[in-house]
C-alpha positions as CSV (number, residue, x, y, z in Angstrom):
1,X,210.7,73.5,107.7
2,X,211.0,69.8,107.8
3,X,207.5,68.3,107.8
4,X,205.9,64.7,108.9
5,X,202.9,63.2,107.2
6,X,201.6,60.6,109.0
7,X,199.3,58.6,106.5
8,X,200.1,58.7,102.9
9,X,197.0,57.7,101.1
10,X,195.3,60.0,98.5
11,X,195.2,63.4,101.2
12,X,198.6,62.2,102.7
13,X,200.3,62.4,99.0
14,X,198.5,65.0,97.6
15,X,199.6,67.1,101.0
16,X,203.3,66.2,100.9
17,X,203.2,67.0,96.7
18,X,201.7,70.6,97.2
19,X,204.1,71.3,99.8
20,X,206.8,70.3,97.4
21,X,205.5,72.4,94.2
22,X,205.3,75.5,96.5
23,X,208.6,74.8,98.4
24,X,206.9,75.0,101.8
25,X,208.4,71.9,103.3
26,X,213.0,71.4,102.9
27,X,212.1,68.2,104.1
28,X,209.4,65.9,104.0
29,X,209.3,62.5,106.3
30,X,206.4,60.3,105.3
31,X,205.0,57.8,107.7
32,X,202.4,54.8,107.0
33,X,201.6,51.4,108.7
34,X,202.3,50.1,104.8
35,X,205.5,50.3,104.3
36,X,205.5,49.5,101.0
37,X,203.1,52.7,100.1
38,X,205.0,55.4,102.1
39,X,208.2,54.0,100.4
40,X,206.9,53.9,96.9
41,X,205.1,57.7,97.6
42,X,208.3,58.8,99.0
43,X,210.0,57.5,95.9
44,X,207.6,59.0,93.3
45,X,207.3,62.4,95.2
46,X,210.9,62.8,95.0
47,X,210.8,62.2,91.6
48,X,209.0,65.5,91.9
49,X,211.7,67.9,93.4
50,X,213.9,68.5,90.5
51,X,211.1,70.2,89.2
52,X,210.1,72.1,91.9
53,X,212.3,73.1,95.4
54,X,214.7,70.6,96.4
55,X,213.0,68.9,99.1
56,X,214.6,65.8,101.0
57,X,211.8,62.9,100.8
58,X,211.6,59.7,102.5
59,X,209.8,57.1,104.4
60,X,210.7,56.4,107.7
61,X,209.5,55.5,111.3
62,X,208.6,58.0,114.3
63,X,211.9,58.5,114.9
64,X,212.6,60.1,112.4
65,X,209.8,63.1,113.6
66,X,212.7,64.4,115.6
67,X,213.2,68.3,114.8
68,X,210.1,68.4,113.1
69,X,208.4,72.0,112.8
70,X,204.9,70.4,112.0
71,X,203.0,67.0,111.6
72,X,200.3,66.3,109.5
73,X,198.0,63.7,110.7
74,X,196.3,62.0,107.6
75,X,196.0,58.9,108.6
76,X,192.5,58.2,109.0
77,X,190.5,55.8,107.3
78,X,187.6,56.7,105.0
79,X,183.9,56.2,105.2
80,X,182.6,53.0,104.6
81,X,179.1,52.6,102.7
82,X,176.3,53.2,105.2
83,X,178.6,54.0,107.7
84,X,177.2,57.0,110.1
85,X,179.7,59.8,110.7
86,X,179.8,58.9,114.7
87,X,181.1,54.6,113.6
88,X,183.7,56.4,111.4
89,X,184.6,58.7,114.1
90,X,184.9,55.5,116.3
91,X,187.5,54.0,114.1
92,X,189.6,57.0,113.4
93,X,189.6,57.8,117.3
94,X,191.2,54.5,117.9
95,X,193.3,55.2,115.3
96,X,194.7,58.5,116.2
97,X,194.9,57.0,119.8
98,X,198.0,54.8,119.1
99,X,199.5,57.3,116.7
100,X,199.5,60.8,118.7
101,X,201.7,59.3,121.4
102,X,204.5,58.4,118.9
103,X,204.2,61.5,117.6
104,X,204.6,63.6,120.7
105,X,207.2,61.6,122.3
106,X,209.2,62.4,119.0
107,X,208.2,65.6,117.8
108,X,207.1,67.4,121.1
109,X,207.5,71.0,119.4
110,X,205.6,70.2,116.4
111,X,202.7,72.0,115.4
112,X,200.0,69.2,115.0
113,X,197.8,69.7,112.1
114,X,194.7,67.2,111.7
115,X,193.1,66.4,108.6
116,X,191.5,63.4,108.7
117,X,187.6,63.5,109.3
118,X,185.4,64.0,111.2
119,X,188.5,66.8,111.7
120,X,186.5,68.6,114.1
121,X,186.3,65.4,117.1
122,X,189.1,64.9,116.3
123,X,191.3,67.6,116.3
124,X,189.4,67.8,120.2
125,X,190.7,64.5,121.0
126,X,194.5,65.4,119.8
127,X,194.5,68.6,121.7
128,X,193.1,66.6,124.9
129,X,195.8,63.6,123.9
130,X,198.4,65.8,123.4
131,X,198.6,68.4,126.6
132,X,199.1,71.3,124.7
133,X,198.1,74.8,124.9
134,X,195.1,74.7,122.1
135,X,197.1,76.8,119.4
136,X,199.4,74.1,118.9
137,X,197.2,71.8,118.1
138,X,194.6,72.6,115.1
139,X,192.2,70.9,112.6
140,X,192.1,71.8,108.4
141,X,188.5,72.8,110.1
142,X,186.5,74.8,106.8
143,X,189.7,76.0,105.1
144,X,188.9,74.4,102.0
145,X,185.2,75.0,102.5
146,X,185.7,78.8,102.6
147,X,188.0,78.9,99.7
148,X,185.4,76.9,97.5
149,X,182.2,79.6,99.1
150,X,185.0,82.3,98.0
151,X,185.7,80.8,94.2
152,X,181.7,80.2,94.1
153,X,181.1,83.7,94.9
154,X,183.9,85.0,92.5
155,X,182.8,83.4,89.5
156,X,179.2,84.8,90.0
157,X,180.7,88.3,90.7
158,X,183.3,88.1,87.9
159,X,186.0,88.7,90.3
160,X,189.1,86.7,91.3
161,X,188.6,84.8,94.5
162,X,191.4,86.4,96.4
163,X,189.0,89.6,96.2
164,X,186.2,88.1,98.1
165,X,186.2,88.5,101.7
166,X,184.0,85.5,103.4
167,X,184.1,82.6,105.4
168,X,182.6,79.4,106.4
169,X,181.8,78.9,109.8
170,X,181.2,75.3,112.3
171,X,181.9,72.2,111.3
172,X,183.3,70.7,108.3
173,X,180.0,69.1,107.4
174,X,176.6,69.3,106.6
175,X,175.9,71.3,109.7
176,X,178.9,74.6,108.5
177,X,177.7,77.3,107.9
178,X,178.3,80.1,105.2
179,X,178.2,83.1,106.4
180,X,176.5,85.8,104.3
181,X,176.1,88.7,106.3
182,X,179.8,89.6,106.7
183,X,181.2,88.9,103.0
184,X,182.7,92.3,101.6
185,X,184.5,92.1,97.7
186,X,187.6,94.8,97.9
187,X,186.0,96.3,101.0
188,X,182.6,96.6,99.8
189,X,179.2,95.5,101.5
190,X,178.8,92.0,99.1
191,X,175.1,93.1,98.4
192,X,176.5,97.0,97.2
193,X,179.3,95.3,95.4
194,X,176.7,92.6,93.8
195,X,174.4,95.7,92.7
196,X,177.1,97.7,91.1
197,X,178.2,94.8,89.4
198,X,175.1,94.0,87.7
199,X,175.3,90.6,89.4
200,X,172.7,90.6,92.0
201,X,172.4,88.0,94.6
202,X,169.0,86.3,94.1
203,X,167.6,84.4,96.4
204,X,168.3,81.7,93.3
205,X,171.8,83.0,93.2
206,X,172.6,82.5,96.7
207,X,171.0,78.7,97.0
208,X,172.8,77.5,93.9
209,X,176.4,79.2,95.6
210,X,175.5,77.3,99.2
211,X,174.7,74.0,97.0
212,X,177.8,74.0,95.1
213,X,179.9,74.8,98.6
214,X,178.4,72.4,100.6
215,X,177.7,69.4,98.2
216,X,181.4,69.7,96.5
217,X,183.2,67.1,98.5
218,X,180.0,64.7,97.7
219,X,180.1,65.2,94.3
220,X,183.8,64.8,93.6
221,X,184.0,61.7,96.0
222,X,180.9,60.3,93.5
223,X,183.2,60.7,91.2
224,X,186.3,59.4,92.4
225,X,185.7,58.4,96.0
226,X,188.1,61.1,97.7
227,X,188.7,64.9,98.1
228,X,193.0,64.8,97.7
229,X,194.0,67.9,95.7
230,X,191.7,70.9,97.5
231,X,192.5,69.6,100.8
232,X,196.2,69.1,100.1
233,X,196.3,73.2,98.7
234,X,194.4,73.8,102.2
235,X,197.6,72.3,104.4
236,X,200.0,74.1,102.3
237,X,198.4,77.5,102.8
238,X,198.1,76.4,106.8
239,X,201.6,75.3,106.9
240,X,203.0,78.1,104.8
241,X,201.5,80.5,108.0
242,X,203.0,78.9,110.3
243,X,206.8,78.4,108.3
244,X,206.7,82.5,107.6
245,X,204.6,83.4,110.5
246,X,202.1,85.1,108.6
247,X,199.8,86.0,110.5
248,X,197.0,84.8,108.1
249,X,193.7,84.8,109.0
250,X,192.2,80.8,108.2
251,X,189.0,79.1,108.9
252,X,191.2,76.2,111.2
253,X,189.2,74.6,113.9
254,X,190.5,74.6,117.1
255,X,188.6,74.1,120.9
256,X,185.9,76.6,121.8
257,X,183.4,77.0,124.3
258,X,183.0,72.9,125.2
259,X,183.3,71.9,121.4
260,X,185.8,72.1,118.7
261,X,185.1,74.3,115.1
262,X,186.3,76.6,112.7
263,X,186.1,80.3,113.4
264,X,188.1,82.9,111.4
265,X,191.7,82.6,113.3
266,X,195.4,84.2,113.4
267,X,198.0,81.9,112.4
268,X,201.0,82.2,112.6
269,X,204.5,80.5,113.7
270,X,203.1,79.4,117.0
271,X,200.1,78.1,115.3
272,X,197.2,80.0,116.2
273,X,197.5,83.0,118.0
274,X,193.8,84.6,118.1
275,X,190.2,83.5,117.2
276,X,187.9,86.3,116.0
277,X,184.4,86.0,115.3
278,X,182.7,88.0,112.4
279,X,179.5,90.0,112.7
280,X,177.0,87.3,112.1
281,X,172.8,87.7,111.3
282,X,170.8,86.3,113.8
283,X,170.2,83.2,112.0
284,X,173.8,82.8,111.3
285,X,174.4,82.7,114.9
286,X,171.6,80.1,115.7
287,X,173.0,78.4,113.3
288,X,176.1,78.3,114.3
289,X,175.3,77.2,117.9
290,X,173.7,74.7,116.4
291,X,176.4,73.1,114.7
292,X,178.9,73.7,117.2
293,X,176.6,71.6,119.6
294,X,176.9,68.5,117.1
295,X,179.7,68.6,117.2
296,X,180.5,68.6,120.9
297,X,177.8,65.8,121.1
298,X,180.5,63.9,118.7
299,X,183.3,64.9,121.2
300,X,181.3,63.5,124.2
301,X,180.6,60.4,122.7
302,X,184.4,59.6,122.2
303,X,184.7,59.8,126.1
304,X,188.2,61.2,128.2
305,X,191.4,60.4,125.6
306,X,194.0,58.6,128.0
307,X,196.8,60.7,128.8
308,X,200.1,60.5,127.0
């Protein structure tokens, strides 16, 4: 599937380099308002294919997008110091408004993927940009989030990750929300499995596991001011759906109900195909509602996208 990644900063790179280790992408078209960077990324990822899948690499301009199977949109800019979530959603907006018509004039059957935050606006204000039917157009939404709840949860449980069952729900923020009540570990109730495990979950236990899931982009970017490797992992497993039509359930966000968040959905090759929702505690779904109405507070406060 040949693949455009439009920003190649720290996500953007890390992105196009997982897709080239797992062979997801046969060709990879790199885009950036530097020049310079997408040609010397293009250069050094390609460095990468002979030891991985031979994947054709290079930095171009929109028009080369043409026949593209997906895009990857990466290219917002990060948070500045003190800067509130809705100022960087201001900046990005403008942003993504002069880049999503290049895209779609070029690529109109791509599959848009957003990554850039706050992913959940804005994968709203691509879907509204773009015209689409809502499936086509989706965010990286808590996909990384529920992997780390997942690894969290296996390392406590002595079990691989893959084995654990569970989601994070709402926005990909402070505001998501983990949700306990419908985790099963190889088809088990989490508490029966916990129990015959000799791993109960504490109310201890289950603090410490929603710390280190929703505090783990903080503390790596304290460390070394982005999140590139998790998040580029995420878009391969969303892309990888969509090339094999898998039919994989992933926490994407999407449009729902007047806002935009992640909910357990189908993906596949026409991106997503069905949005379940898991059974949820009462609390869960208060809080849920709660975060979904952030975010469409975010959403309204960008106004009406002009049309392509």
């Amino acid at each position: 599937m040949k693949v455009g990644v439009v920003g190649t900063g720290s996500v953007g790179s890390c992105a196009a380099y997982a897709m080239i280790m797992s062979g997801v992408a046969s060709e990879l078209v790199l885009i950036d308002p530097d020049e310079a960077l997408a040609r010397a990324q293009a250069g050094d990822l390609a460095d990468a294919t002979p030891f991985a899948s031979p994947v054709r690499v290079a930095a171009a301009g929109y028009g080369e997008l043409e026949g593209a199977g997906a895009v990857v949109l990466c290219c917002g800019v990060r948070q500045r110091p003190g800067e509130s979530r809705m100022e960087l959603l201001a900046r990005n907006a403008a942003i993504f408004g002069s880049v999503v018509p290049q895209v779609l004039e070029r690529a109109p059957g791509a599959i848009l993927l957003v990554v850039s935050n706050p992913v959940d606006a804005l994968t709203d204000l691509v879907w509204k940009a773009s015209g689409r039917p809502a499936g086509r157009v989706l965010g990286s939404g808590t996909t990384l989030d529920t992997a780390r709840f997942r690894c969290s949860l296996g390392r406590h449980l002595g079990v691989a990750p893959g084995s654990v069952h569970g989601y994070v729900l709402g926005e990909h923020g402070d505001s998501e929300v983990l949700a306990w009540s419908s985790v099963a570990v190889g088809g088990v109730p989490l508490e029966t499995f916990a129990d015959q495990a000799g791993r109960p979950l504490t109310p201890e236990a289950r603090a410490r596991i929603d710390g280190e899931v929703r505090h783990a982009a903080a503390r790596i970017i304290e460390g070394k001011g982005s999140t590139s490797f998790g998040i580029g992992g995420a878009v391969t497993q969303i892309l990888r759906a969509v090339r094999d039509d898998e039919r994989t359930l992933l926490t994407v966000s999407a449009p729902q109900d007047g806002s935009c968040y992640s909910l357990p959905r189908i993906v596949g090759a026409a991106g997503i195909e069905r949005t379940l929702v898991p059974s949820l505690s009462r609390e869960e779904h208060l809080a849920l509602d709660a975060s979904a109405a952030l975010i469409a507070e975010a959403i309204r406060s960008m106004g009406q996208p002009k049309e392509p």
